[in-house]
N, C-alpha and C positions, 0 to 999 in steps of 0.2 A: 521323720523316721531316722534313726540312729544308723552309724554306717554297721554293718555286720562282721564281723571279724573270725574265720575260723579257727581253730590251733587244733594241728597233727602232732603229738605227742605221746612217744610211748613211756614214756617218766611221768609220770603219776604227780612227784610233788612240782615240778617244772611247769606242766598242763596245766595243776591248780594256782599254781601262782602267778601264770599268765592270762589265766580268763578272771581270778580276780582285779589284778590289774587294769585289763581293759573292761571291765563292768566299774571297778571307782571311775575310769575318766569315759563314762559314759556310748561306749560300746558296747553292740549285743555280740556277745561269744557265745560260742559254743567249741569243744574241745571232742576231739577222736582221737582214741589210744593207741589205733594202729592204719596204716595206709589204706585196707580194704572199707574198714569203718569212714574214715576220712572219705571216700570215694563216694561213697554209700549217702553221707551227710552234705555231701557238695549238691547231688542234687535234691535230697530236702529242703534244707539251710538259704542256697543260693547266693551264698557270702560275696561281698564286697572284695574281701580281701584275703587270702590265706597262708597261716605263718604255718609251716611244716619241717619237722625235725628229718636227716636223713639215714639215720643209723637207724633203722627200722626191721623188728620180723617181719616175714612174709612177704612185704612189700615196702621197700625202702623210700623215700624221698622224692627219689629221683624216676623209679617207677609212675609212683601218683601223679610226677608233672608233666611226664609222657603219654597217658592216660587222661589227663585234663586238653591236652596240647589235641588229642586224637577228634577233641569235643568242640566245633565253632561256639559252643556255647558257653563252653568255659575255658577254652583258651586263651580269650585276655585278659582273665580273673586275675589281676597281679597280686604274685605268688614269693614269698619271701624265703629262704632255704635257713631253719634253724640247727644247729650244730654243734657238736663238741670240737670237731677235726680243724685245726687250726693251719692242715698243710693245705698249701697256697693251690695243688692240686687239685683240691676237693673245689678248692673256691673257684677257680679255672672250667671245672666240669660244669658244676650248676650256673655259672654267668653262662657260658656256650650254649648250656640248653637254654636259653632265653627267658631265665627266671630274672625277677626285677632287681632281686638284690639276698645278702649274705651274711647273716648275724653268726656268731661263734659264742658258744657256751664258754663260760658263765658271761652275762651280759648284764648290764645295770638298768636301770627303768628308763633312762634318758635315754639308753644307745635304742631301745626298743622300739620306745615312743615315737623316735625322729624319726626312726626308718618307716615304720609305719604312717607316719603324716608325710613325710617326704614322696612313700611309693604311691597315697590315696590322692597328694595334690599334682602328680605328674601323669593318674590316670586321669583325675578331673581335666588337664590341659589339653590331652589326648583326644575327650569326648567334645571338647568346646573348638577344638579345631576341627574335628570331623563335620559339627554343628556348622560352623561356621563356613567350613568348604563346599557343603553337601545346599547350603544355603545360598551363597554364591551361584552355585552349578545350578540350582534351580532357575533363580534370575536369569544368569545369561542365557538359556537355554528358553526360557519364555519371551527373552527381547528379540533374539535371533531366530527361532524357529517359524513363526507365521511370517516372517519376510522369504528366508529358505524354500518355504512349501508353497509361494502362492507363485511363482515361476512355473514348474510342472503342473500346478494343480489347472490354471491358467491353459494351460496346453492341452490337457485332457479336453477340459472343457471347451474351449474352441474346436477342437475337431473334430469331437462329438455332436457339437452345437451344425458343425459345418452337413456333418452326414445326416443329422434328423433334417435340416430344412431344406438339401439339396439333393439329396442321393437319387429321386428320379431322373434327373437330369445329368447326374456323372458318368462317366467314362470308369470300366472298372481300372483303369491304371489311376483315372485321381482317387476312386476310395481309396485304395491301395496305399497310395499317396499320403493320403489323409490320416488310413489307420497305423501309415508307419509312423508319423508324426505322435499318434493316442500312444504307441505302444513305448518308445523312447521316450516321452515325458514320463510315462508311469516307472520306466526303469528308474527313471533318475529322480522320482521321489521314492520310489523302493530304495535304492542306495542313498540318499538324502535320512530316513527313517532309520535305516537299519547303520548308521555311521552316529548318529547322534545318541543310539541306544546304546551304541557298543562303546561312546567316549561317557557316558554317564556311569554305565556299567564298570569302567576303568577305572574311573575318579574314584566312584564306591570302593572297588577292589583293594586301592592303593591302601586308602586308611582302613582296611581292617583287616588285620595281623592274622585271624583265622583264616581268611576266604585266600589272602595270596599265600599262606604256606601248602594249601588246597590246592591249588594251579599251579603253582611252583615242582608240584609231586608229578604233574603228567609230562606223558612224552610224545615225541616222533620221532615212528621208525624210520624215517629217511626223507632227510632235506631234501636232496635230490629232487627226489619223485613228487613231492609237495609244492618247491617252489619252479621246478623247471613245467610245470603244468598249469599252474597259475599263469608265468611269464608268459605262456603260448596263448591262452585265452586273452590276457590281456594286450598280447600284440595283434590276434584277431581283431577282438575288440575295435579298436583304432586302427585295422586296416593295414597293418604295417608288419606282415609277416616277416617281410623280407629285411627290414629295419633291425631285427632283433638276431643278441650275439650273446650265446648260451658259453658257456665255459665253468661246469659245477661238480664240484668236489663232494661225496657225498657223505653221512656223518648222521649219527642219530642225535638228538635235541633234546633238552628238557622243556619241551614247551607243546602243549595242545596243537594237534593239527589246524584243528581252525582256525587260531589264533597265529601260526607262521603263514598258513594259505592268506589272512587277513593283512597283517605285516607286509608281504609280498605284493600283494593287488595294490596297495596304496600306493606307493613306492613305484611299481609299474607302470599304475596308472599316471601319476604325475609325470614320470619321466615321458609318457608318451605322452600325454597332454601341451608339455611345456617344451617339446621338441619339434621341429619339423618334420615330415612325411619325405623319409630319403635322405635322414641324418641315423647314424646306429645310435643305439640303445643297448648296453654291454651289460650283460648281468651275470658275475663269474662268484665262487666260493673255492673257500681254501679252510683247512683245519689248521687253529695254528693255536699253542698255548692252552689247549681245553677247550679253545673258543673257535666253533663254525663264523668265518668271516665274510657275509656277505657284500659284495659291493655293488650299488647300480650306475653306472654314467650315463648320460644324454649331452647333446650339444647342442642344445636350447640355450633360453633367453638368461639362463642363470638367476643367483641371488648376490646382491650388494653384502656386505657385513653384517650393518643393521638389520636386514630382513632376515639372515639367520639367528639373529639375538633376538629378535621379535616373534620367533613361531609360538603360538598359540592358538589357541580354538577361538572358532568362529574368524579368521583371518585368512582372509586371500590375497596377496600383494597384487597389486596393481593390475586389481580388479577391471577399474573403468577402461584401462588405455587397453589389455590383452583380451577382455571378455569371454575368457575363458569360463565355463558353466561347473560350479561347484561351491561349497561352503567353506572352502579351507583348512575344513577337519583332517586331511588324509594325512599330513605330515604330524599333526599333535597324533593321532591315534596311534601312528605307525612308535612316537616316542613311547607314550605312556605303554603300549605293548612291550616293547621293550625293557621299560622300567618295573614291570611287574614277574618280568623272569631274568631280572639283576642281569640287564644283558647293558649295551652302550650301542649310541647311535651317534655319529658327527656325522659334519655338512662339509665341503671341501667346496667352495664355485668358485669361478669367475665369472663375474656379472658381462651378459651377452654374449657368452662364449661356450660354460659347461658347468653342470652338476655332478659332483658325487657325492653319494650318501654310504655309508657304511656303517653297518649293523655289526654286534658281536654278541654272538650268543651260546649258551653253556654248552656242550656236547654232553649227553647222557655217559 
């Protein structure tokens, strides 16, 4: 099947001379006279590719690719901006709105053709990396997962196993005993589950241009209240009320509440994980530059250099000697969070001594 190629065109002989052009070098065109029609045709057509003039009635250029931009389904459509205006302005505006590229009238059949093969072979690379990452994610996530779930699963089952064949004989403090044992495995493959869906979920999100300018759009009314409520759970959580040292500045976000409550729990959680019981835990914020600055410390076991250059998924340092319970996702997830609302995250340690982590993220 031929790649498909749209042309928005309100020039009459311009339109005809570019869809005959691209039907000789073996492209299906088709041509719309003006931006509503183009819109109209985008989803008939369902074109590969679409070259759009922006001195338009009714609906100029720039309109149509704010309109396509609105659409996950035709927002990576790469979209080429054609044009008389040869001020550097115009070309300024349309690169910003994130069209692929900028042709100016009068143009020759070469300047045409390149940009066109050059925008269709840079979406080709785009999809064969998504292919190839999404492919990847797959793999690891089928080598790594039945190892991860057979820990709790393990646990359920034993003390399930334990209450069918002994419960006449128990004392109600061992069921008790036993059922708190059933109920803590299952949390920790509930958060085993729901960590692996939400780092897959992220991976997807990154490479595709629709779904993060989607998430990129939400907010929170108030860090504060989002993360200073998390931190308290999470200091319950591990028993360590008294461990935990709040100091939060507060600031609205461009970012999903669940997704900063999610960011936060990780982050929490590690710090209290990887700290002793009766060392603090400091979780303060500060508005600085645009950017809410989050920072956590503990004075735990630390990270060497290398173990900061090494964070990725499915990795838990020094696993066997700490045996500390978990898959190692919380530090990747808490990144790629962060990388989907163009935020920044460093590592600050000294190994056996203290971590900080510090987040930066947009203020609404």
């Amino acid at each position: 099947m031929s790649t498909k190629v749209l042309v928005i065109e309100d020039d009459g002989s311009i339109r005809d001379s570019l869809l005959d052009l691209l039907d000789a070098e073996d492209y299906t065109a088709r041509g719309g006279e003006n931006g509503l029609t183009g819109l109209r045709l985008v989803d008939e057509f369902k074109p590969d590719l679409i070259i759009c003039d922006i001195m338009m009635p009714d609906l100029d250029g720039y309109g149509v690719y704010d309109r396509l931009q609105e659409n996950p389904t035709t927002a990576l459509i790469p979209f080429i901006f054609l044009t008389a205006k040869a001020d550097r302005a115009d070309q300024r505006r349309g690169m910003s709105l994130g069209a692929d590229d900028y042709v100016t009238k009068p143009f020759t059949r070469q300047e045409i053709l390149q940009t066109i093969e050059r925008r269709l072979a840079k979406r080709a690379q785009l999809v064969k990396r998504y292919d190839d990452r999404a492919t990847a994610l797959v793999q690891s996530i089928a080598l790594a997962l039945p190892h991860e779930l057979r820990t709790p699963l393990s646990g359920i089952k034993t003390g399930a196993s334990v209450i069918v064949e002994t419960i006449d004989s128990m004392s109600p403090a061992e069921i008790k005993n036993v059922v708190d044992i059933i109920y803590q495995s299952a949390e920790r493959l509930e958060h085993l589950i729901v960590n692996y869906l939400t780092f897959a979920e992220l991976e997807i999100v990154l490479n595709d241009p629709a779904r993060l300018q989607l998430l990129r759009a939400r907010t929170c009314a108030s860090a504060r209240l989002v993360v200073g409520q998390i931190a308290r759970t999470a200091a319950e959580r591990a028993h360590r009320e008294k461990d935990l040292v709040l100091n939060l500045e507060d600031s609205a976000l461009r970012i999903a509440d669940q997704h900063l409550g999610k960011l936060a729990d990780e982050l929490m959680d590690n710090a209290f994980k990887f700290s002793a019981a009766g060392t603090p835990v400091e979780l303060t914020s500060r508005v600085a530059d645009d950017r809410l600055v989050l920072t956590i410390t503990d004075y735990g076991r630390g990270l060497t250099p290398q173990q900061i250059a090494d964070i990725g998924a499915y990795m838990q340092f020094e696993r066997k000697l700490h045996e500390q319970q978990g898959s190692g996702l919380g530090l990747t997830i808490a990144q790629r969070l962060v990388d989907v609302y163009d935020g920044e995250l460093s590592i600050d340690s000294v190994y056996g001594a203290r971590t900080t982590i510090t987040v930066k993220l947009p203020v609404k």
